[in-house]
N, C-alpha and C positions, 0 to 999 in steps of 0.2 A: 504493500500500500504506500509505503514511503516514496519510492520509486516511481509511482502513478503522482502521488504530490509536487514530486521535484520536479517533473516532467511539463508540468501544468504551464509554471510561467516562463520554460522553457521555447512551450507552443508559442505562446503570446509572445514572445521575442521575437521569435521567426518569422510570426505571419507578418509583425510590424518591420522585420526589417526586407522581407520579400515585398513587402507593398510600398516601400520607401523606392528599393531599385527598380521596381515597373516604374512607378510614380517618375522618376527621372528621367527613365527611358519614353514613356508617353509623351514627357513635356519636349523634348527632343522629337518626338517624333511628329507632332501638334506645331512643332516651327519647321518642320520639313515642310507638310502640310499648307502651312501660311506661305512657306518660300514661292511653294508650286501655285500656289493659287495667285498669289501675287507676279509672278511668271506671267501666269495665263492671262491676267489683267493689263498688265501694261504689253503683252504683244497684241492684244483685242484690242485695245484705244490706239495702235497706231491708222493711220491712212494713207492713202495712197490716192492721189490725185489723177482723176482720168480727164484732161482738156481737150477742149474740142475747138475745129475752127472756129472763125466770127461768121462765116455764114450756115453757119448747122440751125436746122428749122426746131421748134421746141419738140415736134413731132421724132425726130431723130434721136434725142437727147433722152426723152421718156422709152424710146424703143429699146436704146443700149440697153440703157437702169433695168427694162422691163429683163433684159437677157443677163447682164450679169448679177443679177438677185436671186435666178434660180442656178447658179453657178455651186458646185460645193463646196469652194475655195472661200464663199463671200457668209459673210455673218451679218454687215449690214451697210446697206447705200444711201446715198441722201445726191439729191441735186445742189449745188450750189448757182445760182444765178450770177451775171457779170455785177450787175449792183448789191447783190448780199457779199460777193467775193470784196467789191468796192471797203463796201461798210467797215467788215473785220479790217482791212486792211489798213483803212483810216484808224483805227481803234488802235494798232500796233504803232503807227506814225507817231498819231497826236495829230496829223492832219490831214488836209484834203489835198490827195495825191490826183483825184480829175482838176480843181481849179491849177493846181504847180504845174500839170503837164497841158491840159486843153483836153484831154481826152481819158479814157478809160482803157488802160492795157490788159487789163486782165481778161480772160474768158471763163465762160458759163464752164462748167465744169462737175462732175460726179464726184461726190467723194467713198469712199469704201475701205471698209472695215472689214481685215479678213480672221477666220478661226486662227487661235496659236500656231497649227502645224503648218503654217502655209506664210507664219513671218520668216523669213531665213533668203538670203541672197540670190540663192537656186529658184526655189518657189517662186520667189518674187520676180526673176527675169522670165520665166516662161510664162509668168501672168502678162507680163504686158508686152511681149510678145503677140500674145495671144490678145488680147485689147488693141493691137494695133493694127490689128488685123479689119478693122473696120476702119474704111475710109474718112470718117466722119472725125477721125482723133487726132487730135495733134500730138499730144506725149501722155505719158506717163511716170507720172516721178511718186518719190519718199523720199523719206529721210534716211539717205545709205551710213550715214555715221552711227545716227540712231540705233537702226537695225545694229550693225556691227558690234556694238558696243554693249548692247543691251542684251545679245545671242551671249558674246564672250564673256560678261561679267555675271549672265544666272547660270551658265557653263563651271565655272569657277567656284562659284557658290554652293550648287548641287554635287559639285566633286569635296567641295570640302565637307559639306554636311554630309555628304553621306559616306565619306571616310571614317567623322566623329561614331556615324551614327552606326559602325560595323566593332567600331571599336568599343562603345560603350555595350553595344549587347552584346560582346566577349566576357566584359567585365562583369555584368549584369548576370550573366549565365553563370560567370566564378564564383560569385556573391554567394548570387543565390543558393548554387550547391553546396558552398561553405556553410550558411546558414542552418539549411538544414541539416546536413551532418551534422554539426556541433547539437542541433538539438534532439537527434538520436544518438547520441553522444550518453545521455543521461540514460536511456534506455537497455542497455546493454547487456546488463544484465538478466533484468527479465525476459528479452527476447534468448540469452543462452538456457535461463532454467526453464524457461515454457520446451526449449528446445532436449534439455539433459531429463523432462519427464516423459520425453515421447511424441512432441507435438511435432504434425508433420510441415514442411518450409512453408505449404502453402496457408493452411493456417496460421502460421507466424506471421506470414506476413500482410495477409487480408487488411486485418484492422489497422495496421501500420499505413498502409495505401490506400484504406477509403480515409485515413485522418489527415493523410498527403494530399487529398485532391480535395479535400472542405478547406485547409488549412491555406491551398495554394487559389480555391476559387475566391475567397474570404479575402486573400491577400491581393490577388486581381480588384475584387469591386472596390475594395477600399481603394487602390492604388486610382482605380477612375474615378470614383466620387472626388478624390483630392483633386485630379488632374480639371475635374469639369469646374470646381469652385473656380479654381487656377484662370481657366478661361474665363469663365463668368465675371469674374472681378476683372482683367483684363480685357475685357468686353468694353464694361461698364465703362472705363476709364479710356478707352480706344475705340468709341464705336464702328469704328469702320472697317475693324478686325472681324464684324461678322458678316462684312459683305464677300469673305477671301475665304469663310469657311465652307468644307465643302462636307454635307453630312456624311455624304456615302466613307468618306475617308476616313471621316471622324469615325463613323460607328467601325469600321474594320478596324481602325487602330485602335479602339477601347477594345474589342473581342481579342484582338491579338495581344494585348494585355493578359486579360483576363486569362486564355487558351496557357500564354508562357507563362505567366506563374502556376497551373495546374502540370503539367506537362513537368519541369524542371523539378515542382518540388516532389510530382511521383517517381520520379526515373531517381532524382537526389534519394529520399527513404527508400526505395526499394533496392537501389545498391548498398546503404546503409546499413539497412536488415540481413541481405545476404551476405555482405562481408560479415558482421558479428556474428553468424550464424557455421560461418566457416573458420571462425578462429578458434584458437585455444582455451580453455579456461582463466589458464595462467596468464595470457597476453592479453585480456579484458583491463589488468587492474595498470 
């Protein structure tokens, strides 16, 4: 009975510190998360400008738009007119670029927003390629530094995170199977004398592995419920953190929480239990 006592806040150490290293590893994983989302935001707000000559009919204009919207490169189109082009443009100034010149240089023009997989230099040269394949166009441009810059630097970002993020659940896996052991550690005994009255291994070890996988689910939801508070207040304080979050991710990366601490701390006790089970009397103490 002594041994059933000692073992007790033994548990409660483990589950708290199994739910400490999910808990790290989720929040690590909740800014991969944001990184990608954030990714796919700023390649979805760039544009790309499709110009047309000064004698394109409005009837032309709306026909492109009507054909590159059912395009599957395009996420979303807008018209800009030579006088809405005017306007912004004054707004960038501070002044009126028709009275300085006599005239209006710019042209009516499409603008278009395409899906993430389709910002990239490649992508983007066969799109307007293909855009200029209607006689109706003058050019098509972006912003080539932008793109460049913004491909190489979430490039960089995603190799480093998710270098961190290979190494941390190395550690996370070492932890955790330290943890556990140490708290069959306490057990040792009783699992040899259940075993020197005759108990056969699989008996031995049942109750050991259904208390590994309450012990390791336990450790999971608590590891989320902290992770989600974590959000929540970071939410609160950042609103526009919930515009980047993407549930589907969210909820696999709470289950994949939850799944690795079941998983690590069964496989941790049930090598636990078999090693004690295969030692000596003498080499317990």
């Amino acid at each position: 009975m002594s041994t059933g006592k000692k073992a007790k806040p033994t548990y409660f150490n483990a589950i708290l510190g199994v739910a400490l290293v999910l808990f790290l590893l989720g929040v690590l994983g909740w800014l991969l998360i944001n990184g990608r989302a954030l990714s796919r935001a700023f390649k979805e707000d760039l544009e790309i400008s499709v110009d047309f000559h000064d004698n394109t009919t409005d009837a032309n204009v709306q026909k492109l738009k009507d054909i590159l919207s059912k395009q599957g490169f395009v996420r979303e189109t807008k018209i800009i007119t030579k006088e809405e082009a005017m306007k912004m443009e004054n707004q960038v100034e501070g002044t009126n670029v028709v009275e300085f010149l006599g005239y209006n240089p710019l042209f009516t023009s499409i603008a278009v927003k395409m899906h993430e997989e389709y910002v990239n230099k490649d992508s983007l040269d066969k799109i307007k390629k293909f855009i200029l394949q209607s006689n109706v166009v003058r050019d098509v441009t972006w912003p080539n530094v932008v793109v460049e810059q913004m491909n190489s630097n979430f490039r960089k970002i995603g190799v480093i995170l998710g270098g961190i993020s290979i190494v941390l659940l190395i550690v996370v896996i070492f932890l955790i199977d330290n943890t556990v052991r140490l708290a069959m550690f306490s057990n040792r005994f009783l699992i040899k004398t259940m075993q020197m009255v005759g108990a056969t291994r699989s008996f031995i070890t049942r109750p050991f592995d259904i208390r590994a996988f309450l012990n390791g689910l336990i450790s999971g939801v608590l590891a989320v419920i902290a992770l989600w508070v974590v959000m929540s207040f970071a939410i609160k304080q950042l609103p526009v953190l919930s515009l980047l979050n993407d549930s589907m991710l969210l909820g696999f990366l709470m289950l994949g929480m939850v799944v690795l601490g079941i998983m690590i701390s069964l496989v941790s006790t049930h090598r636990s239990v078999v090693k004690y089970l295969k030692m000596h009397v003498d080499d317990l103490y």
